[in-house]
C-alpha positions as CSV (number, residue, x, y, z in Angstrom):
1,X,-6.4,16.7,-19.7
2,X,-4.2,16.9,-16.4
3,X,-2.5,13.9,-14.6
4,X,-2.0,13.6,-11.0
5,X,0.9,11.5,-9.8
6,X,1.6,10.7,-6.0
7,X,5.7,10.4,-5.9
8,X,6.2,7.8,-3.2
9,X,5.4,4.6,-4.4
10,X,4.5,5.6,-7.7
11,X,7.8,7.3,-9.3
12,X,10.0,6.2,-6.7
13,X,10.2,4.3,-3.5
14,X,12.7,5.8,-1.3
15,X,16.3,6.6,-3.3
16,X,15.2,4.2,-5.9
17,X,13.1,5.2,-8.9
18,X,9.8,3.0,-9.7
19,X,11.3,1.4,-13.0
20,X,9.2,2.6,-16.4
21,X,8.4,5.3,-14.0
22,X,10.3,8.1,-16.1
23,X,9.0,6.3,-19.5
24,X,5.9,6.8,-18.3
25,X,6.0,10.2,-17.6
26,X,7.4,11.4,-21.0
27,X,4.5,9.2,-23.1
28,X,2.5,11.5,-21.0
29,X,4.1,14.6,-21.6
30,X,4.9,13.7,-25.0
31,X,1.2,13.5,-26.1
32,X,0.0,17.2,-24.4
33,X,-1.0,15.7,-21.2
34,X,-0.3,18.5,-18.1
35,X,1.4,16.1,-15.6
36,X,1.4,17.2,-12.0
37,X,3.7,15.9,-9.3
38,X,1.4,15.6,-6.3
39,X,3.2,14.4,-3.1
40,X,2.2,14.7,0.9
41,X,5.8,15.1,1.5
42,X,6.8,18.5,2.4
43,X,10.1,17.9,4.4
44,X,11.9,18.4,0.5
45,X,12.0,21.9,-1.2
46,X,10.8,22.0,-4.5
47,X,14.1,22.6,-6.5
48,X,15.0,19.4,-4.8
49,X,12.0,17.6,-5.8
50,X,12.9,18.7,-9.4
51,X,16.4,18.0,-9.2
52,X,15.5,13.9,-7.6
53,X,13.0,13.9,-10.8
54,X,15.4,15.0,-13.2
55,X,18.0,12.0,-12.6
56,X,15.6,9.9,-13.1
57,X,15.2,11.2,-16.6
58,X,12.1,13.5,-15.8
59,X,11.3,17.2,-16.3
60,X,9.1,18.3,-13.8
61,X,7.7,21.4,-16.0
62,X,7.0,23.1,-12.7
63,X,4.4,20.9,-12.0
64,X,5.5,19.6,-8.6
65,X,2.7,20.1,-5.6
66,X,3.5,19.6,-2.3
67,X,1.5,19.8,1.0
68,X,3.9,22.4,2.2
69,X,2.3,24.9,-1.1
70,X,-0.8,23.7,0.5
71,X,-0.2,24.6,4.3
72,X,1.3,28.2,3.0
73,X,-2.4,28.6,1.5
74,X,-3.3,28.7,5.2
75,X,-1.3,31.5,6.4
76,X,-0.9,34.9,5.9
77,X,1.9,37.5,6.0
78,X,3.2,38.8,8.8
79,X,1.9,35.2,11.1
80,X,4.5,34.1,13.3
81,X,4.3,30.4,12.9
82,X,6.1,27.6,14.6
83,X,7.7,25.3,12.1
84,X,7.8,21.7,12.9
85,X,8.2,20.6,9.8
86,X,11.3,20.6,7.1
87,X,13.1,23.2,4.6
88,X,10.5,22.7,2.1
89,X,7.7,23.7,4.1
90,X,9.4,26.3,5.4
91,X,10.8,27.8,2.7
92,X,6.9,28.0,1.1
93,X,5.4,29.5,4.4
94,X,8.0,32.3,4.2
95,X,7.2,32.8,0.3
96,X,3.6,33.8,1.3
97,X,5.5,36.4,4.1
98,X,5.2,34.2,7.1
99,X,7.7,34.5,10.0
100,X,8.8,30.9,10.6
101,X,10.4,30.6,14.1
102,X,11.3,27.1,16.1
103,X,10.2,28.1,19.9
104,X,7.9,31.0,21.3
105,X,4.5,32.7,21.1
106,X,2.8,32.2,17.7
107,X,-0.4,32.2,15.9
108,X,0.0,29.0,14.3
109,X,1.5,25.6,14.5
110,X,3.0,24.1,11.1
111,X,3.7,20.2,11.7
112,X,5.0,18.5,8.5
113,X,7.6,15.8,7.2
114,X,11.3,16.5,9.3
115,X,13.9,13.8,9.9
116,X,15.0,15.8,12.8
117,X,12.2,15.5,15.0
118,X,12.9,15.5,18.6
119,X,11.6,16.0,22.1
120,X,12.5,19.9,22.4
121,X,10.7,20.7,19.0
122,X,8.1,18.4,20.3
123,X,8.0,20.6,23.6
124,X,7.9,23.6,21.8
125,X,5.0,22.8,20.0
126,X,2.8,21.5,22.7
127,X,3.5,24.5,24.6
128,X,2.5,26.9,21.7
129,X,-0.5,24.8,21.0
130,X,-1.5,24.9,24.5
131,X,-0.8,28.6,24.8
132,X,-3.6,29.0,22.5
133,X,-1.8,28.6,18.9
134,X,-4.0,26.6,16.2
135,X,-2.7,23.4,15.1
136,X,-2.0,23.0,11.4
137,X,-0.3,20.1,9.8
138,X,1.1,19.2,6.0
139,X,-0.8,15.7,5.8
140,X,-1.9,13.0,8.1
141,X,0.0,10.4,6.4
142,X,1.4,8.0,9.3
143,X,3.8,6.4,6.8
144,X,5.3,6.3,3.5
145,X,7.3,3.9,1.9
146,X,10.8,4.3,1.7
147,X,14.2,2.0,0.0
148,X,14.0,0.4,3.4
149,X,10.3,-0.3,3.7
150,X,8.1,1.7,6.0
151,X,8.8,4.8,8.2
152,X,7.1,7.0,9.9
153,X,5.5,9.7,8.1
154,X,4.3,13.2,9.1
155,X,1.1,12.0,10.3
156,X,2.9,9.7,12.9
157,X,4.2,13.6,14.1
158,X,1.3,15.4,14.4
159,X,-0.2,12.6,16.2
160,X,2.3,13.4,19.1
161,X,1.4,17.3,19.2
162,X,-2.3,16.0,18.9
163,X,-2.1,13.0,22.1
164,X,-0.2,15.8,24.4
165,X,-2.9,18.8,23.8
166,X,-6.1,17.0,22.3
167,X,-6.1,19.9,19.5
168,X,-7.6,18.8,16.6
169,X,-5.6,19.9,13.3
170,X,-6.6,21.8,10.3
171,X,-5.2,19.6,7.4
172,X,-3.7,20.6,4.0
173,X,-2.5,18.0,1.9
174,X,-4.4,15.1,0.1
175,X,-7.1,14.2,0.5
176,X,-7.9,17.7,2.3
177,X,-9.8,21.0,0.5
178,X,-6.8,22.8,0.6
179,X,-4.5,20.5,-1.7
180,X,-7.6,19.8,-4.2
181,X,-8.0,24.0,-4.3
182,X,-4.1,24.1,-5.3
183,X,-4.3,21.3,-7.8
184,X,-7.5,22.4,-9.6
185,X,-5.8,26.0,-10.0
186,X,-2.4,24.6,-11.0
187,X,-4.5,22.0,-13.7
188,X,-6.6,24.7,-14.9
189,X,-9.0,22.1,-14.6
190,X,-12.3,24.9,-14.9
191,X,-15.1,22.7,-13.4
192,X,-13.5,20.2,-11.7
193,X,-14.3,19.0,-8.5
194,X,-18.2,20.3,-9.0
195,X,-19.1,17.1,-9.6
196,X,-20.7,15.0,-7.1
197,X,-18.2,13.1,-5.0
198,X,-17.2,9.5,-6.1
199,X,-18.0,11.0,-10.0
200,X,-14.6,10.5,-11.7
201,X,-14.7,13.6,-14.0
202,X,-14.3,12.8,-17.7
203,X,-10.3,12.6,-18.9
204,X,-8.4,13.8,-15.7
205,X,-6.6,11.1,-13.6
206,X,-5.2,10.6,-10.2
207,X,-2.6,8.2,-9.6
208,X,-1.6,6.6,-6.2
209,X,-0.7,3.6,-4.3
210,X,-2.4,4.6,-0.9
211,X,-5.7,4.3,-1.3
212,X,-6.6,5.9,2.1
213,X,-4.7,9.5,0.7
214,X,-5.1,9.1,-3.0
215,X,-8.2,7.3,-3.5
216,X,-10.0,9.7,-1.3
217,X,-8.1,12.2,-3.3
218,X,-9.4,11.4,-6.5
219,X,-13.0,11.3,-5.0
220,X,-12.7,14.8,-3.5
221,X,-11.5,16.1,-7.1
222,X,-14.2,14.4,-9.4
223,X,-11.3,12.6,-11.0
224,X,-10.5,9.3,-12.2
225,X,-9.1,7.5,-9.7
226,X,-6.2,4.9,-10.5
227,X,-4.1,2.5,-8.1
228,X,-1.0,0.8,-8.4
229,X,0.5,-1.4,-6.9
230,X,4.6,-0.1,-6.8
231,X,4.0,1.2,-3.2
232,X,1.9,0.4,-0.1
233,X,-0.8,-1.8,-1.8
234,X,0.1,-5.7,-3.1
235,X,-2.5,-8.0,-4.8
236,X,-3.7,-9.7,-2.0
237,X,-4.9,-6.2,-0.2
238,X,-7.3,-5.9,-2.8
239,X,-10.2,-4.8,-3.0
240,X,-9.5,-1.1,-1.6
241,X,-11.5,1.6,0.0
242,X,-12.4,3.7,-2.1
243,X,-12.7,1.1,-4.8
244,X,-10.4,2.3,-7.6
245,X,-11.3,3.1,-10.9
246,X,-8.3,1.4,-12.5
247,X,-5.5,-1.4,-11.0
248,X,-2.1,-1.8,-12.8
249,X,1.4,-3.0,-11.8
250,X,3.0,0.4,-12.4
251,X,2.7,3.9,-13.5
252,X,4.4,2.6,-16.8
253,X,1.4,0.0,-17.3
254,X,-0.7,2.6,-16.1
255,X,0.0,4.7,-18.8
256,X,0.2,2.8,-21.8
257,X,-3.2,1.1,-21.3
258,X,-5.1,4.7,-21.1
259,X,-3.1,5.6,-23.9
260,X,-4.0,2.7,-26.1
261,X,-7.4,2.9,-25.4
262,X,-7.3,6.4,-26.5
263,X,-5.8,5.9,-29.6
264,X,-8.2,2.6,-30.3
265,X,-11.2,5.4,-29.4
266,X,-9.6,8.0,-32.1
């Protein structure tokens, strides 16, 4: 069966790893689970991603997943496209042969996760949008939660392209078509996702804190759907929309309750 972990909130918050988070991750790994690394953020390339994983005691196993795999999806080669967005997205637009430029004439807008987000990238944006370019962005996550607490997340980005042209975006990461496409491949998950929405498929499990990106995730994939409550979501938001399948403290509690159960079913 595959697993499904959102990073922020879940494995870490910020600089700071989710504590049990890496236990929890080799239990899974350590009893044949496929465990994928399913995050919205797309400012981070993937070695990085690895590398933040692996001193927190994980090994990624190549399973990371990132909107910015899902936005390259979108493209093809040889489309000149505007990147307002960070090195991991645009190092996985030019994989798939993309020209990734910062100002001019292009087919396509890329808005994701960047820290250096400022007026002129901003202005160049608009302007290409405007001139007839299509809007495409990573996520619409308007936060995520950080060491610090909240800031802004890519969604709070795109909104600005989006209030200056009225465009309306074309969205790859959870809970979008694109990102569940990507993660049924990389699962080799066969059927899933057939199933009628809201049916968590039997075995395969996605786990967030936002129930808004994840929870609608898990819905859209036919997959188990399970909260916790490391990251955005405390005990006195509850109950969420969409209801979650499962509630638990942590990823680590998370964990060790399906597999008990498993091993009291065997």
């Amino acid at each position: 069966m595959a697993w499904a972990l959102d990073l922020d909130g879940v494995v870490w918050r910020g600089t700071d790893g989710v504590p049990g988070a890496g236990e929890a991750v080799r239990l899974l790994q350590d009893s044949g689970e496929r465990v994928l690394f399913v995050t919205n953020n797309s400012g981070r390339p993937v070695s990085d991603t690895e590398e933040k994983l692996a001193g927190l005691g994980i090994d990624a196993m190549g399973g990371v997943v990132t909107s910015g795999m899902a936005a390259a999806r979108l493209v093809v080669p040889g489309e000149r496209v505007l990147g307002m967005c960070g090195p991991g997205c645009r190092e996985e637009l030019e994989r798939v042969g993309a020209e990734v430029v910062r100002d001019g004439m292009v087919d396509t807008v890329v808005v994701g996760f960047h820290d250096d987000f400022d007026y002129r990238g901003l202005t160049a944006g608009v302007q290409a949008v405007l001139g007839g370019a299509r809007l495409l962005g990573t996520n619409d996550d308007v936060t995520f939660p950080a060491h610090d607490g909240l800031r802004p997340g890519a969604g709070s980005l795109l909104a600005a392209v989006v209030a200056a042209t009225g465009a309306t975006p074309e969205l790859a990461g959870k809970p979008y078509g694109p990102m569940c496409e990507l993660v049924r491949d990389l699962a080799d998950a066969g059927d899933v996702g057939k199933e009628a929405a809201g049916t968590p498929e039997t075995g395969h499990v996605m786990v967030g804190d936002r129930p808004d990106t994840d929870g609608r995730f898990a819905r859209a994939l036919g997959w188990r759907w399970s909260l916790v409550l490391s990251g955005l979501i405390g005990k006195d938001d509850l109950p969420v929309d969409p209801d979650s399948d499962t509630v638990h403290d942590d990823l680590l509690a998370c964990v060790r309750e399906h597999l008990g159960g498993r091993e009291r079913l065997g």
